[in-house]
N, CA, C and O atoms as a GROMACS GRO file, in nm:
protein
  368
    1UNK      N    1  10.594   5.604  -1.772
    1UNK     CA    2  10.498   5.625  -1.878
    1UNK      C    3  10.523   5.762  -1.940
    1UNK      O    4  10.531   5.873  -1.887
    2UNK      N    5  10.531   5.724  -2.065
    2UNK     CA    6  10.534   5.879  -2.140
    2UNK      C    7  10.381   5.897  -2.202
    2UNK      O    8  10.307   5.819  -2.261
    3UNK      N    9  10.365   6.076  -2.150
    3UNK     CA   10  10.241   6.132  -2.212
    3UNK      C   11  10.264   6.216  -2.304
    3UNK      O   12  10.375   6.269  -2.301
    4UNK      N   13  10.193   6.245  -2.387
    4UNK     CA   14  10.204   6.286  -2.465
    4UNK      C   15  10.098   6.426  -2.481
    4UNK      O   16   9.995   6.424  -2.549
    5UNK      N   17  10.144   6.542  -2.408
    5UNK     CA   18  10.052   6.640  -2.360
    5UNK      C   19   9.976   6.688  -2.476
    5UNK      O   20   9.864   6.730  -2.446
    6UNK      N   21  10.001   6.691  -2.581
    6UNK     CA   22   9.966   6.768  -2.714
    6UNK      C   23   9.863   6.735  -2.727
    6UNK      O   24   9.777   6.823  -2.719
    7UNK      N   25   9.813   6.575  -2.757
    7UNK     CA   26   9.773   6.487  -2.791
    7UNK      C   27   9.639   6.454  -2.747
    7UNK      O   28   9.528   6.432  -2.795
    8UNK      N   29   9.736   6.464  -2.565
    8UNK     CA   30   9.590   6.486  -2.450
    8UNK      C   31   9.502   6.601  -2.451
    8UNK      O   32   9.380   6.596  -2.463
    9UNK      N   33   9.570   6.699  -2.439
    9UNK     CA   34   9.480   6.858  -2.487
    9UNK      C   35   9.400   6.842  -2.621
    9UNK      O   36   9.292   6.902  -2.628
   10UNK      N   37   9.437   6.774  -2.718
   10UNK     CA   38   9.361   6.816  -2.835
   10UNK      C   39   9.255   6.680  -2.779
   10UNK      O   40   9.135   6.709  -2.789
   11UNK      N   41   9.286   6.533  -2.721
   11UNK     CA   42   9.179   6.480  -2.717
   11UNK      C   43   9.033   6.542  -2.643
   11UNK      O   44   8.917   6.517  -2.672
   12UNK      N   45   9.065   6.594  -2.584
   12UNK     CA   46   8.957   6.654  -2.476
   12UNK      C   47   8.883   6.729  -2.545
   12UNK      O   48   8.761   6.714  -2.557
   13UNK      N   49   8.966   6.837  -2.608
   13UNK     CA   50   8.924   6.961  -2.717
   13UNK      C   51   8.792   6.867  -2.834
   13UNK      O   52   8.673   6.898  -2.836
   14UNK      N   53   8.845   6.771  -2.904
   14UNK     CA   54   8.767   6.679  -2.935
   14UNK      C   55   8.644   6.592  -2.945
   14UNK      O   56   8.552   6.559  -3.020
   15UNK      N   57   8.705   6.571  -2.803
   15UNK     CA   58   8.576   6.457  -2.732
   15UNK      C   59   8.452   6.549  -2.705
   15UNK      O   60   8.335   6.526  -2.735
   16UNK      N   61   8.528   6.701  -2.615
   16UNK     CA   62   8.394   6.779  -2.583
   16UNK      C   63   8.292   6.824  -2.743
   16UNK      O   64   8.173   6.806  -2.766
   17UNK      N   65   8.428   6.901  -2.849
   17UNK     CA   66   8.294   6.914  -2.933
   17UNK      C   67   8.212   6.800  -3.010
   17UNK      O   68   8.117   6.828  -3.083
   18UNK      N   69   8.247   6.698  -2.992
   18UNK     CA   70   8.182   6.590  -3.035
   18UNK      C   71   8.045   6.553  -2.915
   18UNK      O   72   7.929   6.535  -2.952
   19UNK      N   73   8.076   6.550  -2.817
   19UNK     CA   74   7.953   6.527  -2.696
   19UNK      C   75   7.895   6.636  -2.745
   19UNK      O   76   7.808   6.601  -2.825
   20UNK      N   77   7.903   6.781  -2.731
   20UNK     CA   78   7.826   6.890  -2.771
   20UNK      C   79   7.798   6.882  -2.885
   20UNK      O   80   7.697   6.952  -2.899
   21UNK      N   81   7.829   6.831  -2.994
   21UNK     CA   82   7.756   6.818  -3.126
   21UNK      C   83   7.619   6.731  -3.101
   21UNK      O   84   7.507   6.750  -3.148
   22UNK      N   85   7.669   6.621  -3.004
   22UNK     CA   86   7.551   6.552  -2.978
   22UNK      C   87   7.481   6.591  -2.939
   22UNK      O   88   7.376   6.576  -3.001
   23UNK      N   89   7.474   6.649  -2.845
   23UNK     CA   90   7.385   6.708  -2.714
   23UNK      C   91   7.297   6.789  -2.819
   23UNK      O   92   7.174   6.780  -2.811
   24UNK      N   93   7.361   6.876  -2.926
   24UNK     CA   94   7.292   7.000  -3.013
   24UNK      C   95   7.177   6.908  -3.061
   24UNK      O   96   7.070   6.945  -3.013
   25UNK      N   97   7.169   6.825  -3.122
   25UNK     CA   98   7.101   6.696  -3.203
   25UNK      C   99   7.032   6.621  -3.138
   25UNK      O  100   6.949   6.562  -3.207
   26UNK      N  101   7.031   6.588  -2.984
   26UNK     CA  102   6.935   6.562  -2.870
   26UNK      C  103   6.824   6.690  -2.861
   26UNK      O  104   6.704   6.663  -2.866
   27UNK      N  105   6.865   6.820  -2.848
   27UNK     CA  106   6.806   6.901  -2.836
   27UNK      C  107   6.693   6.934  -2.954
   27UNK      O  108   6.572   6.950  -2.941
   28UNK      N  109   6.772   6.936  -3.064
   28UNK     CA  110   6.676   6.967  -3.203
   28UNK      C  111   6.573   6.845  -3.187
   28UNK      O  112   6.463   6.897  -3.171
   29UNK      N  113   6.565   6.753  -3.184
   29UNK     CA  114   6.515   6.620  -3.159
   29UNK      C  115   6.350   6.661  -3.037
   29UNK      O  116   6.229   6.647  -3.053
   30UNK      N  117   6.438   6.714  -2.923
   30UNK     CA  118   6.326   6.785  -2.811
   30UNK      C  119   6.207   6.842  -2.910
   30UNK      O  120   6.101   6.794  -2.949
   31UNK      N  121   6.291   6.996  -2.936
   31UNK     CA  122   6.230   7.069  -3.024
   31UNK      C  123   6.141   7.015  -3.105
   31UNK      O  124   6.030   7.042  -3.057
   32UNK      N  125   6.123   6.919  -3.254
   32UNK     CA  126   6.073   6.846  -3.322
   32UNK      C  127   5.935   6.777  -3.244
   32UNK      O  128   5.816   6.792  -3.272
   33UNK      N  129   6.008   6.688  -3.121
   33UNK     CA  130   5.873   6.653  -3.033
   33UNK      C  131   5.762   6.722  -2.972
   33UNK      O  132   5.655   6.669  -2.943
   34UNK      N  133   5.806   6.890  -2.949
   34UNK     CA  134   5.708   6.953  -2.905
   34UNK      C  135   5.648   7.050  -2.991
   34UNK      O  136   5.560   7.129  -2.956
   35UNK      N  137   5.700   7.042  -3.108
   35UNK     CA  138   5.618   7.100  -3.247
   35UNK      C  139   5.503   7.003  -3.232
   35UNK      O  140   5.391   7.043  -3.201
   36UNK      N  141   5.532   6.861  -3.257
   36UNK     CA  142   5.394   6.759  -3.307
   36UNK      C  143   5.276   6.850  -3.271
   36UNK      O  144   5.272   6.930  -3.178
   37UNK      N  145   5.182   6.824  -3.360
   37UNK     CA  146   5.031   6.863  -3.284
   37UNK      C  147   5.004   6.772  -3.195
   37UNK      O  148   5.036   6.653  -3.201
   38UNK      N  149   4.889   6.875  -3.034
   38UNK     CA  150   4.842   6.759  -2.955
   38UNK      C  151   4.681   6.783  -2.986
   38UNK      O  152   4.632   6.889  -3.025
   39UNK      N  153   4.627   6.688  -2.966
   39UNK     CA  154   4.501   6.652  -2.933
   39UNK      C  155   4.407   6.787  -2.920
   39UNK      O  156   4.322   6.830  -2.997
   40UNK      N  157   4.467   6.851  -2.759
   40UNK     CA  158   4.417   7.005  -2.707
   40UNK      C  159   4.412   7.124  -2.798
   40UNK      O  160   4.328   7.213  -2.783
   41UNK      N  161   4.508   7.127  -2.899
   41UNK     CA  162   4.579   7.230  -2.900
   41UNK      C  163   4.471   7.301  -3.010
   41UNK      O  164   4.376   7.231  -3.045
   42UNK      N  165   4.480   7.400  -3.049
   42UNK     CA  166   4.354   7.466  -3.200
   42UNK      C  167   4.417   7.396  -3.296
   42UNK      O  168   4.536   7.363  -3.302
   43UNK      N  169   4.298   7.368  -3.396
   43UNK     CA  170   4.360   7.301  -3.527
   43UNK      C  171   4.360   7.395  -3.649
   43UNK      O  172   4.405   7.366  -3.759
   44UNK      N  173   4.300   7.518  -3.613
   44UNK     CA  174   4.257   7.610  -3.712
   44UNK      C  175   4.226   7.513  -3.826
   44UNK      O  176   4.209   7.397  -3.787
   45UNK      N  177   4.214   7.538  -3.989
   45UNK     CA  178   4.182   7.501  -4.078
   45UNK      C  179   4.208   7.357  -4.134
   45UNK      O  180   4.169   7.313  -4.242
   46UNK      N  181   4.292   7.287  -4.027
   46UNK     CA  182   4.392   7.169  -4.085
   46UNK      C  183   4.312   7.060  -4.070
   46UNK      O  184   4.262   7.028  -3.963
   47UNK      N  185   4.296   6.999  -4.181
   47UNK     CA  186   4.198   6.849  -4.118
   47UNK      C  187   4.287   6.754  -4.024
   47UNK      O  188   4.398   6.747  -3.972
   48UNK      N  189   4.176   6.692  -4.036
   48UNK     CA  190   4.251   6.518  -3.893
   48UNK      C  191   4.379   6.480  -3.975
   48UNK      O  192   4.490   6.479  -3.921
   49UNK      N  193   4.356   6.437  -4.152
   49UNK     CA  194   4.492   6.364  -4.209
   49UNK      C  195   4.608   6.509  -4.204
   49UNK      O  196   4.727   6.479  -4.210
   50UNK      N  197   4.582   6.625  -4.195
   50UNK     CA  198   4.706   6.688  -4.240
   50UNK      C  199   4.772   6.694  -4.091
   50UNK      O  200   4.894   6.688  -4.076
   51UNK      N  201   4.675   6.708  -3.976
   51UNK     CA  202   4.706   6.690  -3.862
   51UNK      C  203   4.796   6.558  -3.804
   51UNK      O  204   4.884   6.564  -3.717
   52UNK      N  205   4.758   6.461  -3.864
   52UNK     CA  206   4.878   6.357  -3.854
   52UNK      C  207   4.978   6.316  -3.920
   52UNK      O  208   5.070   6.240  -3.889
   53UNK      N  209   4.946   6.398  -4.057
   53UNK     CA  210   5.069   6.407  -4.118
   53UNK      C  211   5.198   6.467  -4.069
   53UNK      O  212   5.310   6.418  -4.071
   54UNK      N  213   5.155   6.591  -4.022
   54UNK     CA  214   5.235   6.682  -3.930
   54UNK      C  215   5.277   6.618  -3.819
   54UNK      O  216   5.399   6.630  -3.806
   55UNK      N  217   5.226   6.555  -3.737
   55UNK     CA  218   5.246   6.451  -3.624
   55UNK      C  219   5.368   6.396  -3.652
   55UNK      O  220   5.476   6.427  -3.602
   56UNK      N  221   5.339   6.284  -3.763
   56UNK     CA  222   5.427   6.172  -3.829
   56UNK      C  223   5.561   6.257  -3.890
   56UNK      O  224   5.658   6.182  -3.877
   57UNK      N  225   5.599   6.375  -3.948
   57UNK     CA  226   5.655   6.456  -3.994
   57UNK      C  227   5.757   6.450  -3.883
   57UNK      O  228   5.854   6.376  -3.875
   58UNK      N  229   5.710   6.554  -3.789
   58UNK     CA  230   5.754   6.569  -3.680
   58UNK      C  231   5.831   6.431  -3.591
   58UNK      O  232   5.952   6.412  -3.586
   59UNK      N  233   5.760   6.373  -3.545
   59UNK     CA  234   5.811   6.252  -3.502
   59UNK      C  235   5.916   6.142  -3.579
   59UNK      O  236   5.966   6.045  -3.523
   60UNK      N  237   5.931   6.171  -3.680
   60UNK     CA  238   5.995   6.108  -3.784
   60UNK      C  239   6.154   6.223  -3.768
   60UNK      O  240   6.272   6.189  -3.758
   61UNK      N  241   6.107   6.329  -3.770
   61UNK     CA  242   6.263   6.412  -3.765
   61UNK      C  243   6.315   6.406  -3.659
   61UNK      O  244   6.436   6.392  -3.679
   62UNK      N  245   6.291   6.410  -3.545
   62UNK     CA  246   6.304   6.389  -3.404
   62UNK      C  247   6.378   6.290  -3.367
   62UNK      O  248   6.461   6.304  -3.276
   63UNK      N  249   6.357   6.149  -3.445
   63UNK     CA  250   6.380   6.022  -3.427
   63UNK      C  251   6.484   6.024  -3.522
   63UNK      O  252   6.562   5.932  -3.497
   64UNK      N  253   6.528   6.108  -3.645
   64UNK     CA  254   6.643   6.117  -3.776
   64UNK      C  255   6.732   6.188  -3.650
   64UNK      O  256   6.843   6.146  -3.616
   65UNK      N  257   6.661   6.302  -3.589
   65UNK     CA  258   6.780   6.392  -3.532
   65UNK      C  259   6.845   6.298  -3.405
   65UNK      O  260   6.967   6.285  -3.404
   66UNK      N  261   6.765   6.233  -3.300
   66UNK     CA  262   6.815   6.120  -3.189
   66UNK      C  263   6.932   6.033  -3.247
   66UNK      O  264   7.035   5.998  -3.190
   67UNK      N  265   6.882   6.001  -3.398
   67UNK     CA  266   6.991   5.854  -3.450
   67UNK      C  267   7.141   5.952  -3.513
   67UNK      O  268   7.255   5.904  -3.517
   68UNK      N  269   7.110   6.076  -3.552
   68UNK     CA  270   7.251   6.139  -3.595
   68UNK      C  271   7.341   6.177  -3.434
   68UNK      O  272   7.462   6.199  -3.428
   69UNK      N  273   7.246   6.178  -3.316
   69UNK     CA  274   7.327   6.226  -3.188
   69UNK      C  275   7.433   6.100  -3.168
   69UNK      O  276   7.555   6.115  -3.159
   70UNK      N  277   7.352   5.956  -3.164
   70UNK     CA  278   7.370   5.847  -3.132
   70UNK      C  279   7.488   5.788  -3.261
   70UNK      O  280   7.550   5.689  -3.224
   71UNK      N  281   7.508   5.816  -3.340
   71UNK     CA  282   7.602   5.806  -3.469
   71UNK      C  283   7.711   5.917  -3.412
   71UNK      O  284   7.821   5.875  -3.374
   72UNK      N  285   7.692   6.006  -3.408
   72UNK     CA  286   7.796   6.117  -3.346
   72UNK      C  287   7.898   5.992  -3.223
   72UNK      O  288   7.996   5.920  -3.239
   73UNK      N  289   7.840   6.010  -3.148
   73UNK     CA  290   7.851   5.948  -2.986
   73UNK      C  291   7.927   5.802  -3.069
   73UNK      O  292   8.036   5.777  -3.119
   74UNK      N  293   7.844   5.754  -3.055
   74UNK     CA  294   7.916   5.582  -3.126
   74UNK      C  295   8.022   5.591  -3.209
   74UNK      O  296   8.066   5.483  -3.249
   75UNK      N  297   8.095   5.727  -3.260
   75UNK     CA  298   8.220   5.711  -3.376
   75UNK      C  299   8.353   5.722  -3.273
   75UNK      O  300   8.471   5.725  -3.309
   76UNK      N  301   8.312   5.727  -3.165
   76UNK     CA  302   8.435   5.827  -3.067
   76UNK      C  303   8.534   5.682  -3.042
   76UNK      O  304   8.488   5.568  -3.025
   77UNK      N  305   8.650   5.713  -3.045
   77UNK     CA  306   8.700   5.854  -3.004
   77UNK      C  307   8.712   5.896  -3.199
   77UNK      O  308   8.772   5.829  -3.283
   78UNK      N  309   8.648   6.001  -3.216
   78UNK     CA  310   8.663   6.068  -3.320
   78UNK      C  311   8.807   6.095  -3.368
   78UNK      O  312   8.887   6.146  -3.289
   79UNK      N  313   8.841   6.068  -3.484
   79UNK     CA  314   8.939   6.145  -3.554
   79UNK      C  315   8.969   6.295  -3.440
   79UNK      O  316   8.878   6.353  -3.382
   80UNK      N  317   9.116   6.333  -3.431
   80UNK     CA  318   9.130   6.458  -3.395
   80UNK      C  319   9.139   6.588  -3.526
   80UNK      O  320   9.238   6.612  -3.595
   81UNK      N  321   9.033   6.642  -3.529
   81UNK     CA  322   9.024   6.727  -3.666
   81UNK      C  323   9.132   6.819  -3.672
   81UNK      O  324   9.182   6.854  -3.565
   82UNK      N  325   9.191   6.876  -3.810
   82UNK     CA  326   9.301   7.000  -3.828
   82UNK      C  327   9.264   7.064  -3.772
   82UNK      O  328   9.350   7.124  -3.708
   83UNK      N  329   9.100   7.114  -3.744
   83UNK     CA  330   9.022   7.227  -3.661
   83UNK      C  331   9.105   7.219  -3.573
   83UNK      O  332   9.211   7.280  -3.592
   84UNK      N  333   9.086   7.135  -3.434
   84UNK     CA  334   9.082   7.119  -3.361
   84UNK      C  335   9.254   7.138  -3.307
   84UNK      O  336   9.294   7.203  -3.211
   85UNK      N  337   9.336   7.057  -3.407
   85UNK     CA  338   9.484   7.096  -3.359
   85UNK      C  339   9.520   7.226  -3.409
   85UNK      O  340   9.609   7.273  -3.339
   86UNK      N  341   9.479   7.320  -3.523
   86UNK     CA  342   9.494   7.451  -3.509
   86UNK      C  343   9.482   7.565  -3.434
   86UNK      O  344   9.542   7.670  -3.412
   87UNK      N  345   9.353   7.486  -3.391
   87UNK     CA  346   9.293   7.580  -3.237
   87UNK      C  347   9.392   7.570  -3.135
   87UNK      O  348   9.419   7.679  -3.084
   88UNK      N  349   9.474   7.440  -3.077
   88UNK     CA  350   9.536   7.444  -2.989
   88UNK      C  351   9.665   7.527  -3.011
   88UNK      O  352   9.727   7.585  -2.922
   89UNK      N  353   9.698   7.523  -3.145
   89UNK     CA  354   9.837   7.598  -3.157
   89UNK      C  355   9.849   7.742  -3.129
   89UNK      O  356   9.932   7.798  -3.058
   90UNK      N  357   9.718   7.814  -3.221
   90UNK     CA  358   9.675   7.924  -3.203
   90UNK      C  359   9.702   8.001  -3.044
   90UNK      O  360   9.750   8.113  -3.030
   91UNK      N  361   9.651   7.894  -2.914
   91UNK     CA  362   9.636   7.918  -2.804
   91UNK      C  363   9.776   7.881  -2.752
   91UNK      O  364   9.796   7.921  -2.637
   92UNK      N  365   9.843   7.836  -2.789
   92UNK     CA  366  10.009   7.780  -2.722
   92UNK      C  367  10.044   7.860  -2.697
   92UNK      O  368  10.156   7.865  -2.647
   0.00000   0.00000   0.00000
C-alpha cells in the first residue's frame, strides 16, 4: 500500500479544524441558552411579552448556531483548504 504522507498530515490538519469549528458553534449555542430569561431571575422594566420575546430570540439562535455545528460536521471529510496545505508547507 502506498501512503501518501502529505495528504495524511493535511487530512488531520483539516478534520481537526473542522471538529473545532464545530465544537466553537456547540458552544455559542450553550451561551445563547443561558442568556434566555428564567422565570427566577429580575425582570427589571421588561414586560411578560418582551420577556418571551427574548426567550424565543435566544432559543431560536442557539438552535441556528446547533444546525451550523451539525452542517459543519455532516460536510466532512471537508475539502482540504489552500489554508490548510500552506500551513503544512510553511512547517516542512
Amino acid at each position: 500500500m502506498i501512503i501518501d504522507f502529505d495528504h495524511f498530515r493535511a487530512r488531520i490538519l483539516q478534520d481537526a479544524l473542522t471538529e473545532a469549528t464545530a465544537q466553537y458553534w456547540i458552544h455559542r449555542a450553550y451561551q445563547f441558552q443561558q442568556a434566555a430569561p428564567r422565570p427566577d431571575e429580575f425582570r427589571g422594566n421588561a414586560t411578560a411579552e418582551e420577556l418571551r420575546q427574548r426567550w424565543r430570540n435566544c432559543k431560536d439562535t442557539a438552535q441556528a448556531c446547533l444546525r451550523h455545528a451539525e452542517l459543519l460536521r455532516d460536510s466532512a471529510p471537508e475539502e482540504i483548504s489552500d489554508e490548510v496545505w500552506r500551513a503544512l508547507q510553511e512547517v516542512a
